[in-house]
N, C-alpha and C positions, 0 to 999 in steps of 0.2 A: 504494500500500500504506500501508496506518497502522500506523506506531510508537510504541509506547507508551515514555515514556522516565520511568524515576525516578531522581533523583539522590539523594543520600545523601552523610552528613558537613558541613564547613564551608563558610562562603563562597566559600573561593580552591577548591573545587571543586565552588561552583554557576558559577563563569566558567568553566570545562571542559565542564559541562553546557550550558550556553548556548551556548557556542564549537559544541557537536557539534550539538549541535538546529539551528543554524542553516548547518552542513556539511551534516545529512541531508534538511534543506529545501529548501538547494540542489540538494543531488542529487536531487529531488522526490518524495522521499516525504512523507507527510502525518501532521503528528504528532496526537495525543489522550491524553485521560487517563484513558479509560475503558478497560479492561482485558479486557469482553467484548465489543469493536467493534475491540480492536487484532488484527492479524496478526502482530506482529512485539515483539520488547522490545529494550530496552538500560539496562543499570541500569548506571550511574557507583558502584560502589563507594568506602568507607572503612574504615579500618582502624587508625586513631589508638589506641583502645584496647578494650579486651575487648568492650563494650557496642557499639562501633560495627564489628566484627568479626562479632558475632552478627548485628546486623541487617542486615549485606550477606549475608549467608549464608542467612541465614532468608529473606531478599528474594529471591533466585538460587532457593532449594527451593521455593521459591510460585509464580513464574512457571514455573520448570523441568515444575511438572506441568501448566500449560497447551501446554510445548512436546509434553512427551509427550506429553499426549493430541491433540496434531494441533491444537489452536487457532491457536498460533503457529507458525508458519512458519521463524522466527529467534529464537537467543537470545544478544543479545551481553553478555557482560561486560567494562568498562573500570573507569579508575581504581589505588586507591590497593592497595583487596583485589588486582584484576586482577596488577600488577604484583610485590608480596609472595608474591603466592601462586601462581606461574604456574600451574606444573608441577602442581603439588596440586591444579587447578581441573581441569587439563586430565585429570588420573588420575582423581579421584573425580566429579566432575561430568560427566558423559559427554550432559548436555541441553544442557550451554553450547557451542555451535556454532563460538563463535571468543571470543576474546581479544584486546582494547586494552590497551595501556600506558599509562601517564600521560603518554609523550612520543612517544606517536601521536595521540593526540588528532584531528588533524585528517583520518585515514584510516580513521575512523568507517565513513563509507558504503561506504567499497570493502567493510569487512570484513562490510557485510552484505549487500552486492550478491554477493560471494565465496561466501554460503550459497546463494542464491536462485538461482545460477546452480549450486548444484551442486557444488563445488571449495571450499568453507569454509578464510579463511588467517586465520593469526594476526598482529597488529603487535607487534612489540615494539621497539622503537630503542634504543639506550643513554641511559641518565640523562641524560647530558652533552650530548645532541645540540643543534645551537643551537634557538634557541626559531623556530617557525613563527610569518610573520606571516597575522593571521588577519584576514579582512575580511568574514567575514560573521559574525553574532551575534544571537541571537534573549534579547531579554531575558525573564525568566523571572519575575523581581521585582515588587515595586510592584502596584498594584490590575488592568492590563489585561495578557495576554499580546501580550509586544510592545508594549508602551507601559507601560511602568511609571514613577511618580514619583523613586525611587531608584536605584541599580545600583551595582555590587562594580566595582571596578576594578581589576584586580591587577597590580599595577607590579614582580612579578620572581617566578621558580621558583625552588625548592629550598633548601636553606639547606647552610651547610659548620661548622655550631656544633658538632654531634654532641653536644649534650645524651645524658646517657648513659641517658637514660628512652627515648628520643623515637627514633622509624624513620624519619621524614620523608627524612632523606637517601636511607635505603637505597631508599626510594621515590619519590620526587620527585627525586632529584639534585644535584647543588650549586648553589650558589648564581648564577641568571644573572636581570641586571635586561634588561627589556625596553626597545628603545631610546626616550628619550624621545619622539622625532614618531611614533611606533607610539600610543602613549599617549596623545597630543593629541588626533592620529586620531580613536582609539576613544572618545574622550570625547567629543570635539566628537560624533560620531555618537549616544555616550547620550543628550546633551542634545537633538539631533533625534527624539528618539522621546521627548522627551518630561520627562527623566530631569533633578531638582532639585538631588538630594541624591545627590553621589557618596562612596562609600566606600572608601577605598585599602588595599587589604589584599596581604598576601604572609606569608610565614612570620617575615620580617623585614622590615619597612618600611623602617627607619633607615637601613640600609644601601646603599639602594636608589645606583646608580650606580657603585660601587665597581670592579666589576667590568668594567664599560662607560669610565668616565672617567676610574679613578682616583683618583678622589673620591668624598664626599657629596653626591647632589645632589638628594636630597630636598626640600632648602627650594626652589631650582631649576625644579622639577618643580611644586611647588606655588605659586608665584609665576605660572608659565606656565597654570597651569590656571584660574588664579581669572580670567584672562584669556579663559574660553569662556563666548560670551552663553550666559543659560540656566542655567548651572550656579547656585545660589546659596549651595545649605550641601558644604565636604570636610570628610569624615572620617576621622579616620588613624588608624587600628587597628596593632597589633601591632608595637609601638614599645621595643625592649629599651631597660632604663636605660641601664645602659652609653652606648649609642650616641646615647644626643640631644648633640646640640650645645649650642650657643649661638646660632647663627645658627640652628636647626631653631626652638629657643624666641622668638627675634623674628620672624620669619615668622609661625607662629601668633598670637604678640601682632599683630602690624601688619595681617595680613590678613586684610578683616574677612568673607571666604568661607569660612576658614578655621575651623571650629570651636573653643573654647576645650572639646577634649575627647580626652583620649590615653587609648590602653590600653598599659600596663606589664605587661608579663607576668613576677611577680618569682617565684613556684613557693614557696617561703618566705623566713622572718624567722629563720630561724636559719643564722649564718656556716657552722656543721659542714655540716649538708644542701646549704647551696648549692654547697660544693667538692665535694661526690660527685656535686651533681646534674651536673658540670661547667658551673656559671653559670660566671659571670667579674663578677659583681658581689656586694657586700656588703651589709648590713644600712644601715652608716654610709651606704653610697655611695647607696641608696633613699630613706630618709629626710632625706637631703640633698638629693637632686632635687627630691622630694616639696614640701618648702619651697622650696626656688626657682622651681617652675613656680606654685607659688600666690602668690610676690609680683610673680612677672612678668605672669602672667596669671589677674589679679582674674576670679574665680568658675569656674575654669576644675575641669570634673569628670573626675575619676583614675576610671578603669576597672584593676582586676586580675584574674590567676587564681591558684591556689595548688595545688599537689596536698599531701595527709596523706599518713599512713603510706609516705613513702620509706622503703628498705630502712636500717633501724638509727636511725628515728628513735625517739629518746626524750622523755620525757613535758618533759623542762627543754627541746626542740628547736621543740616544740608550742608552750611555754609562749611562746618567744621569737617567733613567729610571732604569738600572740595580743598579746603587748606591741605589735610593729609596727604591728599593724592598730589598735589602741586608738593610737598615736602621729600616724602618718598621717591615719587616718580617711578610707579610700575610697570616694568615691561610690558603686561600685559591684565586686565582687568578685562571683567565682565559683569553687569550689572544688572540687576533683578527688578519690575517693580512688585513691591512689597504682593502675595497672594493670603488671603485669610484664609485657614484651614478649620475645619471642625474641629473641634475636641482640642484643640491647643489653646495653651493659655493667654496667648495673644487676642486670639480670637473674642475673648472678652473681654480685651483692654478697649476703655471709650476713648474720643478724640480722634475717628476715623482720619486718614489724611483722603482726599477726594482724589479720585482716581489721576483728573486734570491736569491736578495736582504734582504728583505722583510722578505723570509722565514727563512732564514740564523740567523736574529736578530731573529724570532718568537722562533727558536730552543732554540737561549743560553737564550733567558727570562721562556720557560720551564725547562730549565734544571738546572737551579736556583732555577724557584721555585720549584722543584723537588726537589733539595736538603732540600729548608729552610721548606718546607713541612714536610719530613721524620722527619730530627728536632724534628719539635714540634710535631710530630706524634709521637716518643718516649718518651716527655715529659712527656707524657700520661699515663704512663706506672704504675701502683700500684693506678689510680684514679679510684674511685666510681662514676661512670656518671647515671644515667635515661638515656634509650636507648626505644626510642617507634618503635615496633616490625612491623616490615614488612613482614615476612612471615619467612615458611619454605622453606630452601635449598635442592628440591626432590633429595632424594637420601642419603643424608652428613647428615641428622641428625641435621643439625644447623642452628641457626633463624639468622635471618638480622634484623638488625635495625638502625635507625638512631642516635642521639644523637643530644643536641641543636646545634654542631658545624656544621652538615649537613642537609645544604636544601634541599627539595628534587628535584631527576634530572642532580641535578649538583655537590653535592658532593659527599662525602666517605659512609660508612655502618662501622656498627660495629657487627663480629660475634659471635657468643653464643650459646653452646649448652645447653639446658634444658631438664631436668629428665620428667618433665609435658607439655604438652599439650600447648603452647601460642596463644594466639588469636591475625591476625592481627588488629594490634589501641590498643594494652596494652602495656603500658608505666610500663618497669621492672627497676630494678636496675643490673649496670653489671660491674663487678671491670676489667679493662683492664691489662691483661694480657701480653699483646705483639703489636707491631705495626709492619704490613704488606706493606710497600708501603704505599696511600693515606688511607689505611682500618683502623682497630682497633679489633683486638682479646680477647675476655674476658670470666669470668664467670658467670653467673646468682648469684646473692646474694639471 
């Protein structure tokens, strides 16, 4: 039978996607991505915020009318929606045949062997349950299915912050890192299929260990990794300030697999908003990192996010956010406008900000960094970077690739034309030439 699978939302649940793709392969079904050839579906919802709410819904009502009309045979929903919304899928969805959880994940195929035979069951396990280990995986990423350059490595579930915006717990669970030889495992495995460029992601990186040893043992972790043939650029995504160390920051300096490139998810620059948002770091305590990761680690690129219009933000709250960003000057940010979620405690703070509002600030924090972007985009200008190659541009003659300052998905490329032939997953050298907006123009060395 072929199953169509789409996944939806963030990286740490394209590794749930991949985890099930390569449970349902195992249990031998055959996947595809054509939608008038599949028999069967499983869409991995999200539900982070209103916009990624809609489109797992809108996604489930699009396949739902090929179940009805008899096309598909099955139709599963899993994930982050699956889990938030059980009850409400199972009432008003009446084509959705069964139900995953976030911490079934790996009983994918029963639930759809469960239809097929007739008897349709639902998984659901508690949050807390320990983490399954998984040893099959079909990567999803990178240029070939199943052999990709890249790949997400997610070194722990759930988090226990309770940001008071944020559902992640009520849906993902607390916080559990995954054991380190789990992790080795799975990496040494990416690097067999193929995989350059890993990326370490969880809801919190920093943390990672805590729960398992007691400790921090993210530098640990990453000292042990730089250690698999193959692997040659990490990337460490979602890195609260608070929690970097000292010894996180000599690690990245000393290791040179290690990228010089963190993402700080600081939400804003005003001290007021970050105690409602329940941060646990300040304005001072950011901008004080900030400078320390750059005289520790010459050229090393700050990745942020931010959300506007939190509940009672005011226009001096804005302003202080806008000073941060002009003080810092982030390689790269992305900014959110504020979404109200159910069940969080936000969602009962009064002094709405008006959406108008909302978007008005979201403009001038782009247009800023829009500016201090370009900036250091022509900084750029006469350096010799490693740029690992993503493909040819059909038609133009010239390759894309990334470089350590772009994760991929959410940053810039850098362009290049070559005399020979490049393979996507070859890491060339490329002297930058010119800076295009957020891009980077060069030549092959």
């Amino acid at each position: 039978m072929k199953i169509l699978f789409v996944s939806l939302g963030c990286d740490k649940n394209s590794v749930d996607s991949e985890v099930m793709l390569g449970v349902l392969s195992d249990a031998g079904f055959e996947l595809t991505d054509d939608e008038e050839e599949a028999e069967a579906a499983v869409v991995n919802t999200c539900c982070f915020i209103n916009d990624a709410k809609e489109e797992s819904i809108d996604t489930i009502i699009a396949l739902g009318k090929r179940r009805t009309s008899g096309q598909f045979r099955a139709l599963i929903v899993a994930g982050c929606l699956a889990e938030r919304y059980f009850d409400e899928i199972r009432k008003e969805l009446p084509e959705v045949d069964a139900v995953v959880n976030t911490a079934s994940i790996e009983k994918i195929a029963e639930a759809l062997k469960s239809v097929l035979e007739g008897a349709p069951r639902d998984f659901r396990a508690p949050l807390d349950s320990p983490l399954p280990e998984y040893d099959k995986r079909i990567l999803a990423t990178g240029a070939c299915y199943d052999s990709g350059y890249y790949g997400f490595l997610k070194i722990a579930e759930g988090c226990d912050r309770r940001c008071t915006y944020c559902v992640i717990p009520s849906v993902r669970g607390p916080y559990r890192s995954f054991p380190m030889e789990t992790l080795l495992a799975e990496a040494k495995s990416l690097a067999e299929k193929g995989v350059k460029e890993l990326n370490l992601v969880a809801q919190e990186t920093t943390l990672y260990g805590t729960d398992l040893y007691g400790k921090k043992t993210l530098p640990e972790l990453l000292r042990r990794l730089c250690g698999i043939e193959g692997i040659e650029w990490i990337r460490l995504l979602y890195c609260y300030p608070e929690e970097i160390t000292e010894e996180l920051i000599d690690t990245i300096a000393s290791e040179e697999k290690v990228l010089p490139y963190l993402d700080l998810p600081v939400q804003s620059g005003s001290d007021r908003i970050l105690a409602l948002m329940g941060r646990r770091t300040n304005r001072e305590e950011i901008t004080s990192l900030a400078a320390r990761l750059r005289e520790k680690i010459p050229g090393i690129c700050l990745r942020t996010t931010l959300i506007t219009g939190f509940p009672s933000e005011t226009e001096e709250d804005h302003r202080e956010t806008l000073r941060m960003m002009e003080e810092i000057r982030f390689d790269r940010l992305g900014v959110f406008v504020y979404s109200e979620e159910e069940g969080t405690a936000a969602a009962a703070m009064k002094d709405k900000v008006k959406e108008s509002v909302a978007l008005k600030r979201w403009n001038e924090i782009m247009a800023l960094q829009q500016e201090i972007a370009f900036e250091l985009a022509s900084e750029k200008e006469g350096l010799i970077l490693p740029v690992l190659t993503e493909g040819l541009l059909p038609g133009e003659g010239v390759y894309a690739g990334r470089s350590y300052m772009d994760a991929p998905g959410v940053d810039g490329y850098v362009f290049y034309p070559s005399d020979r032939e490049l393979m996507s997953g070859e890491i060339v050298k490329v002297r930058i030439l010119e800076a295009k907006d957020y891009d980077l123009v060069g030549e092959l060395i």
